[in-house]
C-alpha positions in Angstrom: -77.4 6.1 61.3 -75.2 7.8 64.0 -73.6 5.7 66.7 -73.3 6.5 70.6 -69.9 7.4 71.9 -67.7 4.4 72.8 -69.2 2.3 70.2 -66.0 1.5 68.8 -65.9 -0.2 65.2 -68.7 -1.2 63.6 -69.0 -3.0 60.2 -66.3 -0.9 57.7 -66.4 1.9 59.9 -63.7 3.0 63.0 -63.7 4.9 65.9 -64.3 9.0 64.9 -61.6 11.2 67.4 -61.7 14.8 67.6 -58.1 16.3 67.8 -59.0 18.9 69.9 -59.6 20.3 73.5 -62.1 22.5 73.0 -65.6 21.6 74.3 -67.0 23.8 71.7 -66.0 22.1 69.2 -67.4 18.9 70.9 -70.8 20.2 72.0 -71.2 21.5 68.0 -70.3 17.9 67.2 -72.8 16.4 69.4 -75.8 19.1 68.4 -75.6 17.7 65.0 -75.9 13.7 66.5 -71.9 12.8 65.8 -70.5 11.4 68.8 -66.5 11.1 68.7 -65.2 8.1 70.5 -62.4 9.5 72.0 -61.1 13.5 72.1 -57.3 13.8 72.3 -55.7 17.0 72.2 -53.0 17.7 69.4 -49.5 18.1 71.2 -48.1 20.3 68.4 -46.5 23.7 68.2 -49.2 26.2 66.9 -46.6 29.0 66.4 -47.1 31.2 63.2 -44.4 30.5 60.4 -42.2 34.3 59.5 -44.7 36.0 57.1 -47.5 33.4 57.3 -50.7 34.2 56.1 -54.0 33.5 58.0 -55.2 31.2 55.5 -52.2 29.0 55.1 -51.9 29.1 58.8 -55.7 27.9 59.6 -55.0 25.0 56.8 -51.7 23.6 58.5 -52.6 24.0 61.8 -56.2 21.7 61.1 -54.1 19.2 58.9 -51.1 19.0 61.9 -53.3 18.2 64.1 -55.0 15.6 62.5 -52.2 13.9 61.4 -50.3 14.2 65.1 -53.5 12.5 66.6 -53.9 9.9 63.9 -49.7 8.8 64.4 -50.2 8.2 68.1 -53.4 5.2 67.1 -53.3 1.5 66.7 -56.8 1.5 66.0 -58.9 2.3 62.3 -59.7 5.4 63.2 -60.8 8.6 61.5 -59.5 11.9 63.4 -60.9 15.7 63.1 -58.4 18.3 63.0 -59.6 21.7 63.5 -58.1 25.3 63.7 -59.9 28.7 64.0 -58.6 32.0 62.9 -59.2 35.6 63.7 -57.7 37.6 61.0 -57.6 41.3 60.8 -56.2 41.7 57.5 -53.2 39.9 56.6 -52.7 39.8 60.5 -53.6 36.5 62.5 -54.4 37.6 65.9 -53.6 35.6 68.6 -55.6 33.6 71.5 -56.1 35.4 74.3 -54.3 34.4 77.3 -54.8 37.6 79.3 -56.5 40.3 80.1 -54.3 43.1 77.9 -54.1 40.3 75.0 -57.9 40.3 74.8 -58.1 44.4 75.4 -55.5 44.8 72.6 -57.5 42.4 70.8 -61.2 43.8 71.1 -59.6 47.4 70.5 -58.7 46.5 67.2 -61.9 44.6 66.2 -64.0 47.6 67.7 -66.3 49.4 65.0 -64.6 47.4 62.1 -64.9 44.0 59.9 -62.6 41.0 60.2 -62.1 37.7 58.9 -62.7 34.6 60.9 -61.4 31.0 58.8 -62.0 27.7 60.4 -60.0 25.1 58.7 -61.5 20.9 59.1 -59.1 18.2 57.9 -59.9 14.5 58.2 -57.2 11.9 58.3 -57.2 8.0 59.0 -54.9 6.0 61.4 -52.4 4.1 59.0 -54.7 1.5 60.6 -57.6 2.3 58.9 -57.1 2.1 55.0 -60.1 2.6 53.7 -60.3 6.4 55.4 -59.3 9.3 53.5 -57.7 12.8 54.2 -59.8 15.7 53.2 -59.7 19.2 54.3 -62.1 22.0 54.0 -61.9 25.6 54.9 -64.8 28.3 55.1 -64.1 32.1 55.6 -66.6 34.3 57.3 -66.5 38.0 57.8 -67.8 39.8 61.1 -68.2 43.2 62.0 -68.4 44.5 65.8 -70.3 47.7 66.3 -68.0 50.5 68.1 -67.1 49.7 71.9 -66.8 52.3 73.9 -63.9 52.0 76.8 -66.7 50.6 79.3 -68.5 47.9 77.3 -64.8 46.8 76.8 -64.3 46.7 80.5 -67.2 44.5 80.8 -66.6 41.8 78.0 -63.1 41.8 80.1 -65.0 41.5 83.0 -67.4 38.5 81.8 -64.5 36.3 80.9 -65.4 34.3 78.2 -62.9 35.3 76.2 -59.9 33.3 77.7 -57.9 30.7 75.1 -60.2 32.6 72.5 -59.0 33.7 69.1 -59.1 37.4 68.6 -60.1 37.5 72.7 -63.8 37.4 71.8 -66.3 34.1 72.1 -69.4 34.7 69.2 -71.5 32.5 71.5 -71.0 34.6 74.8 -71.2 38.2 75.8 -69.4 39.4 72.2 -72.5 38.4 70.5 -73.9 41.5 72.0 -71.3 43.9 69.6 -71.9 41.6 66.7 -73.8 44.4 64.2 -73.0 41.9 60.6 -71.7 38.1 60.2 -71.5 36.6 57.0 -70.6 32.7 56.4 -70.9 30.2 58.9 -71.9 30.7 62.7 -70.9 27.5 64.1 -67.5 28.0 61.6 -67.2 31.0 63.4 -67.3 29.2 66.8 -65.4 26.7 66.0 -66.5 24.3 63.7 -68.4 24.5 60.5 -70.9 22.1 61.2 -72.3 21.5 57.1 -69.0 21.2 55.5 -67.9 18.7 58.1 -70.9 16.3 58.2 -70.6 16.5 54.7 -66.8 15.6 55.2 -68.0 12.9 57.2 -70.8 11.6 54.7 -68.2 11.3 51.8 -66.2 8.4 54.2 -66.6 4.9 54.5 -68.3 5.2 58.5 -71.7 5.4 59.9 -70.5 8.9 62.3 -73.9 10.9 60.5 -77.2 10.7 58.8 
């Protein structure tokens, strides 16, 4: 059965805490009937390593955070660490924090295909010893029609793409430009919701059906 938030433990299980700030993440969570118990942000450095590769990034990122959250609880807990990835090519692009970031951004992506990898890692609290760390990571590929100068304008305009990987949101006024998408919507907006309730299913909790 799932639990209600606040619940704290029950039985074997311990609290379930979502490293991350993003309500995405948490509303994809929730449409699936897993209520964290607490959401705490990951205080880490998210800087690229020299000649990183999206994939190796996405993987370090999800377990770092994880594992920042988890070192900071007293409790048996399980914590979700989470990262999201816009790649075009062997290029990670960056979140956008302003307007010519997310116009650099969308510019690039126009009329072409790119690479989105969502990484999920799962670690315990050293309080909780019968958790264990897992990770999963799912690639999916979209392609944008061509944007013309205007239509760029106006996905500028609408706004939804601050703090957003690759300055576009799948689930706002981008979906419009969105011709192809291969792999895993939810992955693509932040969490790939199968891969982690079956993350979730292979622990010793009661977080999912």
């Amino acid at each position: 059965m799932t639990r209600t938030p606040g619940s704290s433990v029950t039985g074997t299980g311990a609290q379930l805490v979502l490293a991350s700030a993003s309500p995405r993440r948490l509303d994809l969570l929730r449409q699936v009937g897993v209520h964290p118990d607490q959401v705490i942000a990951a205080d880490i450095d998210e800087s690229p390593l020299p000649g990183e590769l999206p994939r190796a990034y996405a993987l370090r990122m999800a377990d770092k955070k994880a594992r920042a959250v988890a070192a900071t609880l007293d409790i048996p807990a399980l914590v979700i660490g989470a990262d999201t990835v816009v790649a075009a090519g062997r290029r990670i692009l960056p979140k956008a924090e302003d307007e010519a970031c997310a116009r650099a951004c969308l510019s690039l992506l126009s009329g072409r295909r790119h690479t989105v990898l969502t990484a999920v890692t799962l670690h315990p609290s050293a309080a909780w010893a019968k958790g264990r760390s897992s990770t999963r990571i799912v690639s999916s590929t979209v392609a944008f029609s061509r944007m013309t100068p205007p239509q760029v304008d106006a996905l500028i305009a609408a706004g939804d793409w601050r703090g957003k990987a690759g300055g576009y949101a799948i689930q706002g006024h981008a979906a419009a430009f969105v011709r192809f998408l291969s792999g895993s919507y939810s992955g693509v907006v932040g969490l790939p919701l199968f891969e982690v309730a079956q993350m979730l299913r292979g622990q010793d909790g009661d977080w999912i059906a």
